[in-house]
C-alpha positions in Angstrom: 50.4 1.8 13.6 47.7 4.7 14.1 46.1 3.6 11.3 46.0 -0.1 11.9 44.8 -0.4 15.2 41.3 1.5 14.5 41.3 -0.6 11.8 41.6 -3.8 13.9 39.1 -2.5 16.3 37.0 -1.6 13.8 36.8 -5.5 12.4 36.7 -7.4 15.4 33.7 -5.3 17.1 32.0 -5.7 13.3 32.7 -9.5 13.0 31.4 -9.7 16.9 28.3 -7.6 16.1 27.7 -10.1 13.0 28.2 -13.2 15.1 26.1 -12.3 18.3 23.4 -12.0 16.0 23.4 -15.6 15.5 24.8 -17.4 18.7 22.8 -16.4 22.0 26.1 -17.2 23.9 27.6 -13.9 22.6 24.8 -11.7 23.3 26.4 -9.9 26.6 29.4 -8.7 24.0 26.9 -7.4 21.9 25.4 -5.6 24.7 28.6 -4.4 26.0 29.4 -3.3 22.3 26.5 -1.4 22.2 26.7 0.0 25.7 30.3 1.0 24.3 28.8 2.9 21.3 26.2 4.8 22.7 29.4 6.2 25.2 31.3 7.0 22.2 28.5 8.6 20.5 27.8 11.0 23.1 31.5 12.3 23.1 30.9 12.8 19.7 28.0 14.8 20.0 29.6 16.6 22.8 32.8 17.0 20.7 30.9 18.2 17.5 28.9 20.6 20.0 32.2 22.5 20.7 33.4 22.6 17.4 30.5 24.4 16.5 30.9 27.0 19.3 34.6 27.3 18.6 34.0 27.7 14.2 31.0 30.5 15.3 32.8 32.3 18.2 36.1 32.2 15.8 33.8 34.1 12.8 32.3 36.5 15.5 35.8 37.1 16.5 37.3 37.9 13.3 34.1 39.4 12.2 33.9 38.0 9.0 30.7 37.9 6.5 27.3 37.0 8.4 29.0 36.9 11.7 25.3 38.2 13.0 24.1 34.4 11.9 27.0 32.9 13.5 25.3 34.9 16.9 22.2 33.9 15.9 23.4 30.2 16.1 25.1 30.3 19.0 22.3 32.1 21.0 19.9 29.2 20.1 22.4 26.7 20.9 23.2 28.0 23.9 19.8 28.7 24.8 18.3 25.0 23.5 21.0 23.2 25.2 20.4 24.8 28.8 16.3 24.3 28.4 16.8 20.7 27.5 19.6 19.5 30.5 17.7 21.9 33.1 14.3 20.5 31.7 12.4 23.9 32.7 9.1 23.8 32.7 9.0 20.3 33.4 6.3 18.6 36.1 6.7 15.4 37.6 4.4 12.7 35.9 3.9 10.9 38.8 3.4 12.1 42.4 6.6 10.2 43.9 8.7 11.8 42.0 7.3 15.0 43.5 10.8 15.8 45.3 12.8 15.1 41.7 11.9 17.9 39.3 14.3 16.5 36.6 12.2 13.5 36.4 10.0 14.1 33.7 10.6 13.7 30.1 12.5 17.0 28.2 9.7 16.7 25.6 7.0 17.4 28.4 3.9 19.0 27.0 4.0 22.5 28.3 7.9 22.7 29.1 10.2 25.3 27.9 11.7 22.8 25.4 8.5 21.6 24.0 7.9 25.4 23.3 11.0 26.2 21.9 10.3 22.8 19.5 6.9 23.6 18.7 6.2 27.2 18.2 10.5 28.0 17.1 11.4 24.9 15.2 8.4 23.8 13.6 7.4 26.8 12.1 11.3 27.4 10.7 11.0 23.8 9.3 7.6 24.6 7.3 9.2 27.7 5.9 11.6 25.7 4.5 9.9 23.4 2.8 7.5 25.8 1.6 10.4 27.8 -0.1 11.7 24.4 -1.0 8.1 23.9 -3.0 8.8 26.3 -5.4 12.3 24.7 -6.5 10.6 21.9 -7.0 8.3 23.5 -9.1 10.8 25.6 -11.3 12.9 21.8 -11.6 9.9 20.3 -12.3 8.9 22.7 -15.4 12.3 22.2 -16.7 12.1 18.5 -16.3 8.7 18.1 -17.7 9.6 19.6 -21.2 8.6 17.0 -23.9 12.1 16.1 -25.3 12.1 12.5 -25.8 10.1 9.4 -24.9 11.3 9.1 -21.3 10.4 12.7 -20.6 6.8 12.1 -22.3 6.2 9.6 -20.0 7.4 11.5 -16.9 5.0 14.1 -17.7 2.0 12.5 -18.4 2.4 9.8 -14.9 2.6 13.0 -13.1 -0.7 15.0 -14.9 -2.2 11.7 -13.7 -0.9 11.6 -10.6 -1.6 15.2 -9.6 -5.0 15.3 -11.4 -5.7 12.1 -9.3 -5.3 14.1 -6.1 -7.9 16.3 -6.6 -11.5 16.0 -4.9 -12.9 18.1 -7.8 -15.1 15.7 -9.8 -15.2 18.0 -13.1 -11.5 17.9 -13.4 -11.3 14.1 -12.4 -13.5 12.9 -15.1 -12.0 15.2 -17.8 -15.0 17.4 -18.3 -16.4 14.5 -20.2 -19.8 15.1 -21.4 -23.0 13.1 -19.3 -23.9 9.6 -20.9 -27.1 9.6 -22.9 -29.2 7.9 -20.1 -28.4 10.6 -17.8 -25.5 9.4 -16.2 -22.3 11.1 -15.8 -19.5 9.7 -17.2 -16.4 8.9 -15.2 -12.9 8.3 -16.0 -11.3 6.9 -13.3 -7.6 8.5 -12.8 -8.4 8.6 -9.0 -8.0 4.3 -9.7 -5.4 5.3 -12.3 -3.2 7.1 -9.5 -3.5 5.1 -7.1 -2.4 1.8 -9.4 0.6 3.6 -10.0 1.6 5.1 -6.2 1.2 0.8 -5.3 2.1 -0.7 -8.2 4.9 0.9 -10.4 6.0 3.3 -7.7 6.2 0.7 -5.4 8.2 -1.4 -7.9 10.6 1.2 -8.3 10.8 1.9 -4.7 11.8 -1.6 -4.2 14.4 -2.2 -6.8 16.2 1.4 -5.2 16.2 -0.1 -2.1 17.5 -3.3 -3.3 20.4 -1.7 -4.6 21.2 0.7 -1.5 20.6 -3.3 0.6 23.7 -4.3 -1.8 25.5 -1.0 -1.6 25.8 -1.6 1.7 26.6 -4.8 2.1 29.6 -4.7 -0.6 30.5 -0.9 1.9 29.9 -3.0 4.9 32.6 -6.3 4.0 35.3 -3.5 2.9 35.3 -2.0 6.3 35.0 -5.4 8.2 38.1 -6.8 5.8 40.1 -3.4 6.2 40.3 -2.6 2.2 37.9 0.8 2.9 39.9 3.0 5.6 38.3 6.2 4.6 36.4 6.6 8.0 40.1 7.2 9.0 40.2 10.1 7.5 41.5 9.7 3.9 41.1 7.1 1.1 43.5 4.7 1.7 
């Protein structure tokens, strides 16, 4: 019975989302469905938001290893979380809502949130992905080594593709020597590149997403039918 009421719920509001989406006469339980959801995913968020204080405060507790970055993760939470409800820093936009300092948007330009977001968090984020750069660098030697066809092909679309890139004229024609009229020659990968970033990428692109569009569809009718219960918790 715990187990077969979600999943009751969980066809009936999916079958109602499916069928409000073609008969106007339903729309209002499709709005009250949503208005439903968006409750039940801030309880989450406010559920998963004390998790994580409880998992870090229980390692600083116990003081096991790199309790100082459980700390660290608290402090920011705590500290993010306060800035954002309080909105400080925050001006009215307009001069009615003089009397209602909470009025303006969290994001304001100049708040203590929009600092914390765009001199804190930015600036982690690039770091990041500049680390992440060289991984993809040391995968993509080892992925680049001339094995087989597949990998010969892979390696030459992305010379092209990176020599493409480059403003450098020398090094997008090739050093190829000047024409005998005078001219310089020109071989044109920056065409090259861009025929494959539209046209085979794009392809590609387009077939993966296919797939995922199926993927989902095939997850989607497993839920709504009640063979797929593992957003219960387990696999049955």
């Amino acid at each position: 019975m715990s187990k077969t009421v979600p999943v009751i719920i969980a066809s009936l509001v999916g079958f109602l989302m499916i069928f409000a989406f073609f008969s106007p006469q339903l729309l209002w339980l499709r709005q009250t469905a949503e208005d439903w959801f968006a409750i039940i995913t801030t309880i989450a968020m406010i559920y998963g938001g004390l998790t994580l204080c409880f998992h870090h405060l229980k390692k600083i507790s116990d003081s096991e290893a790199g309790w100082g970055f459980s700390a660290v993760t608290l402090l920011a939470f705590g500290v993010t979380v306060i800035v954002g409800m309080l909105k400080i820093g925050v001006v009215p936009e307009t001069a009615r809502n003089l009397n209602h300092p909470w009025s303006g948007p969290f994001l304001q330009e100049g708040g203590a949130f929009w600092w914390i977001y765009q001199y804190l968090f930015s600036p982690v984020v690039s770091t990041m992905f500049a680390l992440l750069a060289f991984y993809v660098a040391s995968a993509a030697f080892r992925a680049f080594r001339a094995k087989n066809v597949e990998a010969i092909l892979l390696l030459v679309t992305a010379l092209i593709v990176l020599l493409g890139q480059t403003k450098d004229r020398e090094i997008t024609t090739l050093f190829l020597p000047a024409m005998t009229d005078g001219s310089t020659s020109y071989l044109p990968i920056a065409d090259l590149t861009e025929f494959i970033r539209k046209t085979i990428v794009t392809s590609g692109q387009r077939a993966i997403m296919i797939g995922v569009a199926l993927g989902v569809v095939a997850t989607s009718l497993r839920i709504l039918l009640g063979l797929d219960r593992s957003y219960l918790g387990g696999d049955e």
